[in-house]
Each structure stands twice: as C-alpha cells, then as structure tokens.
MARBA-3410 file (N, C-alpha, C, O; in Angstrom, 1 decimal):
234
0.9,-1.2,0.0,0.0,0.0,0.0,0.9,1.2,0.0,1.8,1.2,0.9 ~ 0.8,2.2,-0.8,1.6,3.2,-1.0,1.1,4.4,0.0,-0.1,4.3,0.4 ~ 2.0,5.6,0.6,1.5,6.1,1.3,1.4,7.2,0.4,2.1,7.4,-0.6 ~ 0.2,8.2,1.0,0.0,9.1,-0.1,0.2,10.8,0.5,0.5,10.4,1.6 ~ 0.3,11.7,0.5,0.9,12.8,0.9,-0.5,14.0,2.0,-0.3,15.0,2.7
-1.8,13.0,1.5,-2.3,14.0,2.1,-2.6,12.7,3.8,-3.6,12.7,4.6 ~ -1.4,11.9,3.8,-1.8,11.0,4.9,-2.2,10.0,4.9,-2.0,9.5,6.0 ~ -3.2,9.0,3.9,-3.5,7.8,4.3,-2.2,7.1,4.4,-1.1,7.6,4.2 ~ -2.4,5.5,5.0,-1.5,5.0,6.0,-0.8,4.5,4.3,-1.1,4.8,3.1 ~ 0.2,3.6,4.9,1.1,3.3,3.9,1.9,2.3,4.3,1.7,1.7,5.4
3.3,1.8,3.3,4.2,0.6,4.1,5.0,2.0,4.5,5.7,1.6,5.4 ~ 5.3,3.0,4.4,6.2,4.1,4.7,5.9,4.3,6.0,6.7,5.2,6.4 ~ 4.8,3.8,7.3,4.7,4.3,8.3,3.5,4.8,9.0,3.0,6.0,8.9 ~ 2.9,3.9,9.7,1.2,3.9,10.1,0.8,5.5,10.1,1.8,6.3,10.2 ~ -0.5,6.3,10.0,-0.7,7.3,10.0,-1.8,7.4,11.6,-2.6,6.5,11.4
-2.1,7.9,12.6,-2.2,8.2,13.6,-4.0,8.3,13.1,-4.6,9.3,12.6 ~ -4.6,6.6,13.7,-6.5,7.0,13.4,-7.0,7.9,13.5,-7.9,8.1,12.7 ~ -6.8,8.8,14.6,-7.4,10.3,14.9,-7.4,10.9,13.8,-8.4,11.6,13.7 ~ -6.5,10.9,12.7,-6.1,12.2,11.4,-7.3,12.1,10.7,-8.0,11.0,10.7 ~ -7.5,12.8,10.1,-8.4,13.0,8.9,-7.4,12.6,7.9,-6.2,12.8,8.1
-8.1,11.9,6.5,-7.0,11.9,5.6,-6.7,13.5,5.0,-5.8,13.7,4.2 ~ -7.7,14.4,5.4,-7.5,15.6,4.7,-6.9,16.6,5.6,-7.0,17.8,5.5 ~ -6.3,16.0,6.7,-5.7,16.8,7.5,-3.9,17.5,6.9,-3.2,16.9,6.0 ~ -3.6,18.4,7.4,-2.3,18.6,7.1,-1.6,17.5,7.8,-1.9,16.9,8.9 ~ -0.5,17.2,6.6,0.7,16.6,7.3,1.7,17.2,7.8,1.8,18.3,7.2
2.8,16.8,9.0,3.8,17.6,9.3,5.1,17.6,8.1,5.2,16.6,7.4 ~ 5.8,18.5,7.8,6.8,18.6,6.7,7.8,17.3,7.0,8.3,16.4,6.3 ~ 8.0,17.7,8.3,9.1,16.5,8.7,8.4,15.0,8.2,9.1,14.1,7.8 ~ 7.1,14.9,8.3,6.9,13.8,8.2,7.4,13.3,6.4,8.3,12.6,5.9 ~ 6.3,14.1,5.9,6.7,14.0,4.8,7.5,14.0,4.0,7.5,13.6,2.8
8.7,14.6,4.9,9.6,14.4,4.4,11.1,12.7,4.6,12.1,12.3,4.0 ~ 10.3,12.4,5.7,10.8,11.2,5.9,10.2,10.0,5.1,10.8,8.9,5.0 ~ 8.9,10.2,4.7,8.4,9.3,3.8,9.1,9.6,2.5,9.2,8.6,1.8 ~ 9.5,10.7,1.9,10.6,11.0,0.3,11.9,10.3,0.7,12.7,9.8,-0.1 ~ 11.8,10.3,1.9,13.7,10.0,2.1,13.8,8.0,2.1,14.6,7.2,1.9
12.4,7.9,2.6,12.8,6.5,2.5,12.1,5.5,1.8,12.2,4.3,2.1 ~ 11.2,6.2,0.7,10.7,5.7,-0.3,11.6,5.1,-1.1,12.7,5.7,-1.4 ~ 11.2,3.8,-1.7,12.1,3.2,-3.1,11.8,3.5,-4.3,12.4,3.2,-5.3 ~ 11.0,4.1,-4.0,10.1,4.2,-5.8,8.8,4.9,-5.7,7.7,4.3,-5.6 ~ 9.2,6.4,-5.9,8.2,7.6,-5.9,7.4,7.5,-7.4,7.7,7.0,-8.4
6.7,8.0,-7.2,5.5,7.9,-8.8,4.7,9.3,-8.7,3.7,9.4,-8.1 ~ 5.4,10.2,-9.6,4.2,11.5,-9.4,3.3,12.0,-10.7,3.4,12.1,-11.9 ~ 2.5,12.1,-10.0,1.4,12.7,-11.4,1.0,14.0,-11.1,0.4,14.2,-10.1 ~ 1.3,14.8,-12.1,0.6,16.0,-12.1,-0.1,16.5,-13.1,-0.4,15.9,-14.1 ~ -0.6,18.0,-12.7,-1.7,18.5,-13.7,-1.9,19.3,-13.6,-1.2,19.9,-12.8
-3.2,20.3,-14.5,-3.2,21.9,-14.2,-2.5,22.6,-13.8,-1.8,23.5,-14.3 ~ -2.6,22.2,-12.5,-2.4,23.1,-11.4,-1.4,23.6,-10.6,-1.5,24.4,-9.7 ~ 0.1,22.7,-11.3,1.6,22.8,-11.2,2.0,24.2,-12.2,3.0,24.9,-12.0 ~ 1.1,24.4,-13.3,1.5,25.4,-14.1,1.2,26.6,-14.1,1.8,27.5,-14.7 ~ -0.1,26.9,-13.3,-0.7,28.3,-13.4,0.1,29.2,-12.9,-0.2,30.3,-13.2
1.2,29.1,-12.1,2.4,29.8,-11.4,3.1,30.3,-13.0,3.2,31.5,-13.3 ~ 3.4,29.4,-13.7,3.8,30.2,-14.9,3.1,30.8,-16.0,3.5,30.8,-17.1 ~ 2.0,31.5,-15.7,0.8,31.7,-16.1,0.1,31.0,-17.1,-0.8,31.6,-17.7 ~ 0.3,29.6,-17.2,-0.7,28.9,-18.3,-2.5,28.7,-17.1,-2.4,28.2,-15.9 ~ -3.8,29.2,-17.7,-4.6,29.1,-17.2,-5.4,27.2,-16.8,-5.5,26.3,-17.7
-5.8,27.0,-15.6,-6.3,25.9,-16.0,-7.6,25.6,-16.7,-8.1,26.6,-17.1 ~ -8.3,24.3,-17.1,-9.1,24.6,-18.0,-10.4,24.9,-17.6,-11.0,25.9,-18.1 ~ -11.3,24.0,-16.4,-12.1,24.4,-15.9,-12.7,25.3,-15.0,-13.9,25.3,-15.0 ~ -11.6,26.3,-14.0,-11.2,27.2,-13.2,-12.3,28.0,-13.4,-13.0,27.9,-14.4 ~ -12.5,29.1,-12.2,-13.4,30.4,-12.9,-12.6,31.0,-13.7,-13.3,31.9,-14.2
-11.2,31.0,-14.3,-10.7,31.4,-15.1,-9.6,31.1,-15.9,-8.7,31.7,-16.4 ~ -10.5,29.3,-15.9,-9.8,28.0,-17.0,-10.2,29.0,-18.3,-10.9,30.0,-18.4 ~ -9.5,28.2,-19.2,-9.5,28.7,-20.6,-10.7,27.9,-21.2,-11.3,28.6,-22.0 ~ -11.1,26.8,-21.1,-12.7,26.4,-21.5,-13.4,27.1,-20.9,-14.4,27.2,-21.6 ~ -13.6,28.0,-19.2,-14.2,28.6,-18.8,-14.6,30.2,-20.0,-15.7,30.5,-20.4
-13.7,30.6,-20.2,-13.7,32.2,-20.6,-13.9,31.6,-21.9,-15.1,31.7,-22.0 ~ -13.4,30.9,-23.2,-13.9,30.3,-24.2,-14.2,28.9,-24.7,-13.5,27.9,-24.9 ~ -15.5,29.0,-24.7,-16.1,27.5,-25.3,-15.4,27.2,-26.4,-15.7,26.1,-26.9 ~ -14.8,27.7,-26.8,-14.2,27.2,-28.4,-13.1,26.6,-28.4,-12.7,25.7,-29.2 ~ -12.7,27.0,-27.6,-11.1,26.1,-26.9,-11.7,25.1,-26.6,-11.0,24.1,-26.9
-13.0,24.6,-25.9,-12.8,23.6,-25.5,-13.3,22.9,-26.6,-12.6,21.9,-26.7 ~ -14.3,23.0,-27.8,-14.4,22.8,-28.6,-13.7,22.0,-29.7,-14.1,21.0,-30.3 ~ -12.3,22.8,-29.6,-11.4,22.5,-30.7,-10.6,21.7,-29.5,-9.4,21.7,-29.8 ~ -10.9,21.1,-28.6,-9.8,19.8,-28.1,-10.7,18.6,-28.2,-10.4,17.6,-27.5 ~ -11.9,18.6,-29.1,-13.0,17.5,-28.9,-12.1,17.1,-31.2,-11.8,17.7,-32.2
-12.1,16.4,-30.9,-11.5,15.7,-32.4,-12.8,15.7,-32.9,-12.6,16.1,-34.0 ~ -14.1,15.4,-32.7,-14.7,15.4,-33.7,-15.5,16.7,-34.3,-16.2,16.7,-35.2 ~ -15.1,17.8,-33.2,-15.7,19.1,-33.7,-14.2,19.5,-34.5,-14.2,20.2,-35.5 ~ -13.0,19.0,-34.0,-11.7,19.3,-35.0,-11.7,19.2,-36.3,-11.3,20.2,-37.0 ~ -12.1,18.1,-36.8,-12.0,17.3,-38.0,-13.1,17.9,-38.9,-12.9,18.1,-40.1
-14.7,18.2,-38.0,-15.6,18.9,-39.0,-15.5,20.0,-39.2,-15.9,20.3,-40.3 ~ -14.9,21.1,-38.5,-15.6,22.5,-38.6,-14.1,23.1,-39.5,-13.2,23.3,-38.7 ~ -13.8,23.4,-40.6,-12.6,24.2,-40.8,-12.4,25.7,-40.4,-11.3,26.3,-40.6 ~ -13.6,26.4,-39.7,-13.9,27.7,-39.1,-13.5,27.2,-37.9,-13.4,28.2,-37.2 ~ -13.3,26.4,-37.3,-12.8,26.4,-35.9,-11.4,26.0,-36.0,-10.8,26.3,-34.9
-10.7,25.5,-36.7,-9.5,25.2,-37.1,-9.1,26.5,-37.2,-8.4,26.9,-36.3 ~ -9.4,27.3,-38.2,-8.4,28.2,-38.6,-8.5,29.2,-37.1,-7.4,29.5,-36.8 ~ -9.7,29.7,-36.1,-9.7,30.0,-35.1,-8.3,29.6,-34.4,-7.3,30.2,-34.2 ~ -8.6,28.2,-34.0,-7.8,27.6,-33.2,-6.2,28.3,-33.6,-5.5,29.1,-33.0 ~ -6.0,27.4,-34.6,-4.5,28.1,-35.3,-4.2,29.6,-35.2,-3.0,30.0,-35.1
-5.0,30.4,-35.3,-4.6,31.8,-35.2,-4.5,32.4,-33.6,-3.8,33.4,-33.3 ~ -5.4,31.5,-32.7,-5.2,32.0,-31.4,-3.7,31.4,-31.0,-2.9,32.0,-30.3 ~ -3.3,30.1,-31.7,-2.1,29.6,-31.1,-1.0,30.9,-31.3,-0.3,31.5,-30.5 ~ -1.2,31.0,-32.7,-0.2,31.9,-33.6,-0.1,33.3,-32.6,1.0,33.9,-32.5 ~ -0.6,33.4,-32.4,-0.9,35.0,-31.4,-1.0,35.2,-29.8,-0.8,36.2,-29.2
-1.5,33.8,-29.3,-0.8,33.9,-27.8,0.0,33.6,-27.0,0.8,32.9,-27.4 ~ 0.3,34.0,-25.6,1.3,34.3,-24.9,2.2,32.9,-24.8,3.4,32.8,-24.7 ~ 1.4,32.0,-24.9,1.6,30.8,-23.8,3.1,30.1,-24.3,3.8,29.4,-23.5 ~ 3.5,30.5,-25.4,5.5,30.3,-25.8,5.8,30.5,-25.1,6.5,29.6,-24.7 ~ 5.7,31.9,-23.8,7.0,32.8,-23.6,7.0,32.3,-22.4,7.8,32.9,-21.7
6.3,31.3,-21.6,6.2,30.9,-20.5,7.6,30.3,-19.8,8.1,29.6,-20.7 ~ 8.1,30.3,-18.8,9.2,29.6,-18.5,8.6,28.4,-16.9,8.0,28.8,-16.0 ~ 8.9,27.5,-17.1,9.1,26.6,-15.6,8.9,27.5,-14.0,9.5,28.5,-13.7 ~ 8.1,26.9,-13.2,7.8,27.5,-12.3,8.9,27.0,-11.0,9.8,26.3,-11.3 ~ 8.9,27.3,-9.8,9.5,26.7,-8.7,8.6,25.3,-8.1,8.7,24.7,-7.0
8.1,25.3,-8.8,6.8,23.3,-8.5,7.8,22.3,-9.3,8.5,21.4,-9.0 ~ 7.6,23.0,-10.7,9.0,22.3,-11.8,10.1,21.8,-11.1,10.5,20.6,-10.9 ~ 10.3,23.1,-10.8,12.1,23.0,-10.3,12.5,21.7,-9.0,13.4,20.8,-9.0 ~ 11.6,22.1,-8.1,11.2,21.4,-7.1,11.5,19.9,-7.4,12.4,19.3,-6.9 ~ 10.5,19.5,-8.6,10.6,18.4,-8.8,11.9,17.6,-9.4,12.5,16.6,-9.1
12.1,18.4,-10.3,13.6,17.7,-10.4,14.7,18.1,-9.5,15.8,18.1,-10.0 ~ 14.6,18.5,-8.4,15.7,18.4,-7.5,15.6,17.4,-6.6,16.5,16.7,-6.1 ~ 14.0,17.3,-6.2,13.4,15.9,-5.7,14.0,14.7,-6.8,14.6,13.9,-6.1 ~ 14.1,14.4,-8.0,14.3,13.3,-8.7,16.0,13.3,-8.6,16.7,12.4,-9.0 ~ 16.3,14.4,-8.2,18.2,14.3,-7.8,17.9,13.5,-6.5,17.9,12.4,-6.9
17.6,13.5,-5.5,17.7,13.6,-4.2,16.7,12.1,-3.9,16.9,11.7,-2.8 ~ 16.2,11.7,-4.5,14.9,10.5,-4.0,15.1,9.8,-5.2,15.8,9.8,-6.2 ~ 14.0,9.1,-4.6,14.3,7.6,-5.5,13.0,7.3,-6.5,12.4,6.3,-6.7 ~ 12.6,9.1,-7.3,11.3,9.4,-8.1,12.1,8.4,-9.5,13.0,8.7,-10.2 ~ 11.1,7.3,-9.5,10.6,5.8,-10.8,9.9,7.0,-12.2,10.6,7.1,-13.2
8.8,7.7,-12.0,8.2,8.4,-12.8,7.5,9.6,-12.6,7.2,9.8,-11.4 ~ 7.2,10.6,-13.4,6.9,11.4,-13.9,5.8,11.4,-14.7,6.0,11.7,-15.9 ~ 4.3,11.3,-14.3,3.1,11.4,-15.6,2.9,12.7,-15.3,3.0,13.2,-14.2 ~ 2.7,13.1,-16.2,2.3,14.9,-16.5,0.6,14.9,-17.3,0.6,14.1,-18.3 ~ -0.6,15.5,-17.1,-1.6,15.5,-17.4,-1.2,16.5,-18.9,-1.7,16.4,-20.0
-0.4,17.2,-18.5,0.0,18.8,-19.0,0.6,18.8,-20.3,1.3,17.9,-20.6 ~ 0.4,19.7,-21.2,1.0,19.5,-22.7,1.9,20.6,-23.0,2.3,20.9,-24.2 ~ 2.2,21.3,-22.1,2.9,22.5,-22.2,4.5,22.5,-21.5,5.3,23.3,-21.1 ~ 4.4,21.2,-21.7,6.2,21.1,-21.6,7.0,21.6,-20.7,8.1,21.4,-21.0 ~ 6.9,22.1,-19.8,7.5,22.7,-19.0,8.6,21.8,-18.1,9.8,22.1,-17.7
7.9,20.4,-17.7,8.3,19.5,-17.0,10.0,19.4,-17.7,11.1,19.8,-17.3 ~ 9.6,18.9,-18.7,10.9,18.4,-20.1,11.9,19.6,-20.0,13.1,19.4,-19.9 ~ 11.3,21.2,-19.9,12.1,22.4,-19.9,13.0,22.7,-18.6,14.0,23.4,-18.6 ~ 12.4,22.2,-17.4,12.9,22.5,-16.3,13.9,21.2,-16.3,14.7,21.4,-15.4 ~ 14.1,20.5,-16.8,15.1,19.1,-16.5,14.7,17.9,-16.3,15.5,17.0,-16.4
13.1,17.5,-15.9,13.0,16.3,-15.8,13.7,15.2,-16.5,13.7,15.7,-17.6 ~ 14.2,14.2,-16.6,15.0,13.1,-17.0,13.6,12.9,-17.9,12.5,12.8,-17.4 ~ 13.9,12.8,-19.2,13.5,12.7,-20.2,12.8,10.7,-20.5,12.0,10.1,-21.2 ~ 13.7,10.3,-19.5,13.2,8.5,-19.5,12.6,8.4,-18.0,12.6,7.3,-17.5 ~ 12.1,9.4,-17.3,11.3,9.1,-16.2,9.8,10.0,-16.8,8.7,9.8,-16.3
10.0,10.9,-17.7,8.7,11.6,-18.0,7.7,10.8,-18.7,8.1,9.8,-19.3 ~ 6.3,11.0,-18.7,5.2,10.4,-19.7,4.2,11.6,-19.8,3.5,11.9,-18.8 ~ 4.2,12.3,-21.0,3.4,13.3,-21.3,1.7,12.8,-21.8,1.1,12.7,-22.9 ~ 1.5,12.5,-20.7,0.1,11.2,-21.1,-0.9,12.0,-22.3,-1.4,11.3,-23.2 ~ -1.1,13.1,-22.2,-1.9,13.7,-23.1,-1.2,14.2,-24.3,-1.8,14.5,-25.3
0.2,14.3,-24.0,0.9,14.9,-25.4,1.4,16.0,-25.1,1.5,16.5,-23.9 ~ 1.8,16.7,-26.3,2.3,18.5,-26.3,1.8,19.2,-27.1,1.2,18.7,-28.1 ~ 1.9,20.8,-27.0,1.8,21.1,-28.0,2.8,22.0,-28.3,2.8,23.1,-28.7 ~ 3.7,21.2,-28.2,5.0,21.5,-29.0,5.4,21.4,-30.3,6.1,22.2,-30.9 ~ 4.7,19.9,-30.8,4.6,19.3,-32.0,3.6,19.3,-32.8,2.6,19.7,-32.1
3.3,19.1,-34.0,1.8,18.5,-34.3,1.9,17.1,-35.0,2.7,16.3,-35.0 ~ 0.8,17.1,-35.4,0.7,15.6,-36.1,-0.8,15.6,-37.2,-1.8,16.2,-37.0 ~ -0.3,14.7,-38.1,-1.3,14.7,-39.3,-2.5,13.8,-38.5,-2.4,13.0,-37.7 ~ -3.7,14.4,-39.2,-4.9,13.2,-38.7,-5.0,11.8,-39.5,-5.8,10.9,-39.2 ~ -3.9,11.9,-40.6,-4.2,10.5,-42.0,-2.8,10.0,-41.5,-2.7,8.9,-40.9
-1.6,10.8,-41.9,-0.5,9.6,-41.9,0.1,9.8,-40.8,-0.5,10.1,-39.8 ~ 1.3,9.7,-40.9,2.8,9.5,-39.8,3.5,10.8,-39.4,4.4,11.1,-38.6 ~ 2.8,11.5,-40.3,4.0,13.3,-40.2,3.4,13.6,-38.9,2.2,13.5,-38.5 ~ 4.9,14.3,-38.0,5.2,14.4,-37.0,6.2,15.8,-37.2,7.3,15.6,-37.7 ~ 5.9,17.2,-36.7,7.2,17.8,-37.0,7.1,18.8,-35.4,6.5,18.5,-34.4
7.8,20.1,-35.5,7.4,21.1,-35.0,6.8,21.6,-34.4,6.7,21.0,-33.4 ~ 6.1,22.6,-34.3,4.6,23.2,-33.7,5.1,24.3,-33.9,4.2,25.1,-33.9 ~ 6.9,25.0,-34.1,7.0,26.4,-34.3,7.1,26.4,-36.0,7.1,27.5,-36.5 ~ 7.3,25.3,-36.7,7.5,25.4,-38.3,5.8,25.6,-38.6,5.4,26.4,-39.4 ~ 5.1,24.8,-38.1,3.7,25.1,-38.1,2.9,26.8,-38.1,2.0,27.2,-38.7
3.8,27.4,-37.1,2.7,28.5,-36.8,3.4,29.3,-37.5,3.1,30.5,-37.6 ~ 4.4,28.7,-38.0,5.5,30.1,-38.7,4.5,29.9,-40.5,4.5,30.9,-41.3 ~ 3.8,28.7,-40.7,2.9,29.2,-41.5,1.8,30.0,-41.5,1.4,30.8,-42.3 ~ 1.2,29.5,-40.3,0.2,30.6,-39.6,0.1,32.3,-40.0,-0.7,33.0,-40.6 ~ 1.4,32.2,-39.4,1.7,33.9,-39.3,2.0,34.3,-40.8,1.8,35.4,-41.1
2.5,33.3,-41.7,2.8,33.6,-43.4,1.5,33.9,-43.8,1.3,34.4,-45.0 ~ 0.5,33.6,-43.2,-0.9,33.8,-44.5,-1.3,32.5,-44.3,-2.5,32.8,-44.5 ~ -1.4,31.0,-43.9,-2.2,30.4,-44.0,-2.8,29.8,-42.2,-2.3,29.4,-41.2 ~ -3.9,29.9,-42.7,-5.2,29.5,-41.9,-5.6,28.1,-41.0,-5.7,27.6,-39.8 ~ -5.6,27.8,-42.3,-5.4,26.3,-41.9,-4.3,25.3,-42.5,-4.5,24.5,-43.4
-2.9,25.3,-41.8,-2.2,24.8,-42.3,-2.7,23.1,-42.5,-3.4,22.6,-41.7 ~ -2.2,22.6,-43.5,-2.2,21.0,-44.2,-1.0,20.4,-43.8,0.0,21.0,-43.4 ~ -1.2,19.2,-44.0,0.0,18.6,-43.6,0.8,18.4,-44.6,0.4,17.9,-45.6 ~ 2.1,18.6,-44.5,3.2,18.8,-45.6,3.8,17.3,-46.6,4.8,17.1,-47.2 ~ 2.8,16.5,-46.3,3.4,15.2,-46.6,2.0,15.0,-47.7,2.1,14.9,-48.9
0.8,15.0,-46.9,0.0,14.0,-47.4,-1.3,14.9,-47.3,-2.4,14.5,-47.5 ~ -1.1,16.4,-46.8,-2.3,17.2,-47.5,-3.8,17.6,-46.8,-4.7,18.4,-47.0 ~ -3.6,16.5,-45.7,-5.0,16.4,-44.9,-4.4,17.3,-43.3,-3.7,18.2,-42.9 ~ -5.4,16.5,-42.8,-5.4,17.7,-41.2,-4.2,17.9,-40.0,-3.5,17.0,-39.6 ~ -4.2,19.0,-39.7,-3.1,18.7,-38.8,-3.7,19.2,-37.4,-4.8,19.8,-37.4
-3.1,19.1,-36.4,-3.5,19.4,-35.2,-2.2,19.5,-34.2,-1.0,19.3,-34.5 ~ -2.6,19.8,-33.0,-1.3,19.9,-32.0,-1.3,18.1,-31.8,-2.3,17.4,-32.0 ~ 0.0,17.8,-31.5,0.3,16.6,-30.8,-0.3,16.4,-29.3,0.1,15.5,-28.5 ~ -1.0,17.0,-29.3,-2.0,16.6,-27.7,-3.3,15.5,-28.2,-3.7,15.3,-29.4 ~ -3.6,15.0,-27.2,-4.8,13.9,-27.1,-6.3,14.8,-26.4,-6.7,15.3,-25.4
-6.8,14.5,-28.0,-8.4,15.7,-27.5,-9.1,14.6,-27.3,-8.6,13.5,-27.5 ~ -10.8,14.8,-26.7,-11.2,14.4,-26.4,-11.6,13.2,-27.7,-12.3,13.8,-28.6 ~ -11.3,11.9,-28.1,-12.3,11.2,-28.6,-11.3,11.0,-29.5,-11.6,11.2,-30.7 ~ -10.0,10.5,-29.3,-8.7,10.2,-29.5,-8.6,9.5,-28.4,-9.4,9.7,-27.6 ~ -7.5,8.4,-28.2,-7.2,7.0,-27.1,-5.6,7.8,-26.6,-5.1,8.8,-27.1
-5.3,7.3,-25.9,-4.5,7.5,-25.0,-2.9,6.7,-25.7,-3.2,5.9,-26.6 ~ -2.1,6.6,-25.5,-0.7,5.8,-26.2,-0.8,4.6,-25.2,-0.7,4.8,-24.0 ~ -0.9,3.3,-25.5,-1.6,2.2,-24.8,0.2,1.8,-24.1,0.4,1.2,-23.1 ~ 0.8,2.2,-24.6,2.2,2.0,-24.0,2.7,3.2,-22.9,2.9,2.9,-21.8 ~ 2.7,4.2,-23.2,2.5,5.4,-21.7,1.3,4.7,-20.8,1.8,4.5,-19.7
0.3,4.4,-20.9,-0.7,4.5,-20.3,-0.1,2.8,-19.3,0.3,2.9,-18.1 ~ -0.2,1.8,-19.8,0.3,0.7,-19.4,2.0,0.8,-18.6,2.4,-0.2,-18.0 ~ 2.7,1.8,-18.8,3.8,2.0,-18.0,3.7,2.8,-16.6,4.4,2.6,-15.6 ~ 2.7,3.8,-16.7,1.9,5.1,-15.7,1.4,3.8,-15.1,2.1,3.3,-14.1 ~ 0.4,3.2,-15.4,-0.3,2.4,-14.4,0.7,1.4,-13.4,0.3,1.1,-12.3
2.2,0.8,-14.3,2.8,-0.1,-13.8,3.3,0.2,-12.6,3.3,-0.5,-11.5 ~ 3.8,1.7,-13.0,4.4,2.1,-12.0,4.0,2.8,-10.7,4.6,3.0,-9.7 ~ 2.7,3.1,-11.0,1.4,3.1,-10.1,1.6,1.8,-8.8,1.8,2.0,-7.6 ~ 1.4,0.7,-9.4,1.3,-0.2,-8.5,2.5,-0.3,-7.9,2.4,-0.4,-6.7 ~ 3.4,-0.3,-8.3,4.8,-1.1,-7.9,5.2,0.4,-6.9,6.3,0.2,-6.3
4.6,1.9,-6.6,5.4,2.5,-6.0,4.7,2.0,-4.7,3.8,1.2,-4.4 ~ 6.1,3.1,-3.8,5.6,3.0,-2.5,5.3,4.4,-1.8,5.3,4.6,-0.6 ~ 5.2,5.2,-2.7,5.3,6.7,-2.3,4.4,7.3,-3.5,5.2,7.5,-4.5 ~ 3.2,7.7,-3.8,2.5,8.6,-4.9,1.7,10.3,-4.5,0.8,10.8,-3.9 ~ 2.7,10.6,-5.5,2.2,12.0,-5.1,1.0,12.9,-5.9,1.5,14.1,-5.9
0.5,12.9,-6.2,-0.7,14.0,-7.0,-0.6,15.2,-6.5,-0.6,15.5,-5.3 ~ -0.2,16.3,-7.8,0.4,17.4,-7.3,-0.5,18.7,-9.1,-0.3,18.8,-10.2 ~ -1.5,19.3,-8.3,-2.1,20.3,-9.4,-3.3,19.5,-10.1,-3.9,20.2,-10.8 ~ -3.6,18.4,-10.0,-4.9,17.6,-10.9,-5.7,17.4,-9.7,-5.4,17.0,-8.6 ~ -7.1,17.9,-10.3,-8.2,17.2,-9.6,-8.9,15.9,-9.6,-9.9,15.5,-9.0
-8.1,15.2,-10.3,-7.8,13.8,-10.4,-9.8,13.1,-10.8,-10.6,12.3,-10.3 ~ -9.8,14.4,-12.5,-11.2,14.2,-12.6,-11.0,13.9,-14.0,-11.9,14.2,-14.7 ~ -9.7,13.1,-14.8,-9.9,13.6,-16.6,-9.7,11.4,-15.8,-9.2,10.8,-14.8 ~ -10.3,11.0,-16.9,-9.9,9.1,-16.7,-9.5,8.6,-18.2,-10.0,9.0,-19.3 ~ -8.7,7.7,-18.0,-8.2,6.8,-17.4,-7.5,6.9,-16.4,-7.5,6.2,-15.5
-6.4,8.1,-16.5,-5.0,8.6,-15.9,-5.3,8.8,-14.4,-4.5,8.7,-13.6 ~ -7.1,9.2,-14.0,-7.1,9.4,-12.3,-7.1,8.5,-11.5,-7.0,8.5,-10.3 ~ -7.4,6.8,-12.8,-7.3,5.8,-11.8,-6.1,5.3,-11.0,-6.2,4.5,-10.1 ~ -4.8,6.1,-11.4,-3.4,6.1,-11.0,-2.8,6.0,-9.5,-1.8,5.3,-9.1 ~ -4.1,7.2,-8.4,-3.7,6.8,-7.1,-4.6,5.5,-6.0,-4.5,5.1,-4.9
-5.5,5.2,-7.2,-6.3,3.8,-6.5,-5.7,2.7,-6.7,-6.0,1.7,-6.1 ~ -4.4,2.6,-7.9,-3.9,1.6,-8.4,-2.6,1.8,-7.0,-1.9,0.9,-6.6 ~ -2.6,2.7,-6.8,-0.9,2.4,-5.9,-1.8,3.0,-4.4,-1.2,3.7,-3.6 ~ -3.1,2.4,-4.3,-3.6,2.3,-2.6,-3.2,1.6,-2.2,-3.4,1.3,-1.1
END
C-alpha cells in the first residue's frame, strides 16, 4: 500500500486514526516518507503550471471557462468537422502568450526531488512542456496527453514542430495542411475522442502499482483513465 501525501497510511509508516486523511501533514513527516521511499511515482496536472501563467481549463478562469471554443477544438470530432474552428484555433495559437512561459519553482522542485529521492516516474496530465524544460529526466517523463510543442497529421505519420507550423500561420495560412499528405493537422496533444498511447498508459499504471510513495500534485484527479493512478498504488 503506497502512502499518499495527504496521509492515508502506507508501508512508509502507520498514520495516527485520529487524522483526517485531509488533515495537514507535518513537513518532517513527509519528508521522511521522500527520504525513505524506493520508488516515488508522481502525477501531475493543471495546477503545477498556473504559477507560470498557463490558465487551468475548468477554473473560474480556466480557458474552457472564458472560451467555449477552446474547449471545442480539443473535442476531435468538432476538430476534423468545422474548418472555421480550425483556422480560429491556429490563429489564437499563432498569437498567444503561452510560448513565452518559463518553468515555475513546482518544476524546479521536482527535479531536485528526482536528484535527491528515489522518483521511478513522472506522468504529466500537462502538454505544455515545462516539465521536459525544467530538466525532468527525459526517460522518467510520460506526457500522457501529449504536447503542444509538436503537431501531427490526422491521416498519416508526419510528425514535426509546432513552431514550423505557426510560422505558416503567421505567413498567410489558416489552416495549415499537412506537408506530406495534405490532410489535417492538429497539435500533438490527445483531444477528447482520440485514445490515449496504450504503452505510456500501461507503464503510468505499472508504476502506479509497484510505487511505495505517490504524489498527485495540481490535478483534480477528474480527466480518466490517468485518475485511476492513485487507487492503483492504494
């Protein structure tokens, strides 16, 4: 049984019946459970990034909140039909802040924890890269939803950029096509009504079970398959 941060018991060290599981923990404690964990497993989400100002999505001032269209264009099958929401989409990419963002001290945190502890993995809900930019060890990361760093065709295999992409954007086209084979392209993230990479998804879960320490850090642990993660390492 893995112990979990907001206190339920664990093999790391009985937790005191009196506590609420939603009680604070002491730092010391918690910090004795990092120090003598074998194999940490963290998952995060939203809510590690809004420090670097990326908004979360359902928030009173998530970005599905303030525009339905955004949320819209992460549903694949309003992607694929509407070419007026495409070119939307691409132009807001083309023109908002969310490049200039840098790694926050949650980031940082974490990879000084993966210097220092015995952190197995890294699932990220998050497609905004940050994790990868602050240092995470690149073979402990799983970007379960993707990035949008990259894009990808909806027909074949092309796989490139996401800044050669918007550098069309800003040349004059709308809806960029994919340079291979002509059909749709989209960011490299997983919208709704698209599956998940059955190999990230099956390594997140492995490592789920096998930790002895899981942390959930910024997710409301409400998007699934990926929230079944802290019931798998109860």
């Amino acid at each position: 049984m893995a112990a979990r941060v907001h206190g339920t018991p664990g093999t790391l060290g009985a937790v005191p019946t009196d506590r609420s599981p939603f009680d604070p923990v002491p730092l010391d404690e918690v910090a004795g459970w990092l120090r003598d964990a074998r194999s940490i497993v963290i998952l995060t989400g939203a809510g590690i990034s809004t420090e670097s100002g990326i908004p979360d999505f359902r928030g009173p001032d998530g970005v599905w909140t303030k525009n339905p269209d955004a949320e819209k264009a992460s549903d694949i099958r309003y992607y694929r039909a509407d070419p007026e929401l495409r070119r939307r989409n691409w132009h807001a990419r083309a023109t908002n802040g969310m490049w200039d963002v840098d790694p926050n001290a949650g980031h940082h945190a974490l990879v000084e924890l993966e210097r220092l502890a015995a952190v197995s993995l890294v699932v990220t809900q998050n497609v905004d890269g940050l994790h990868a930019r602050a240092g995470t060890d690149p073979d402990r990361l799983v970007e379960i939803h993707g990035t949008t760093h990259a894009v990808k065709c909806l027909r074949c295999t092309f796989r490139g950029p996401m800044e050669e992409t918007l550098d069309r954007v800003r040349a004059g086209e709308a809806d960029p096509a994919c340079p291979e084979c002509g059909h749709i392209l989209k960011s490299a993230t997983v919208s709704f009504g698209e599956s998940l990479d059955e190999t990230d998804l099956e390594r997140s879960f492995v490592a789920a079970e096998s930790a002895d320490l899981f942390l959930a850090l910024g997710t409301s642990l409400g998007v699934y398959p990926i929230a079944r993660m802290p019931a798998l390492a109860n």
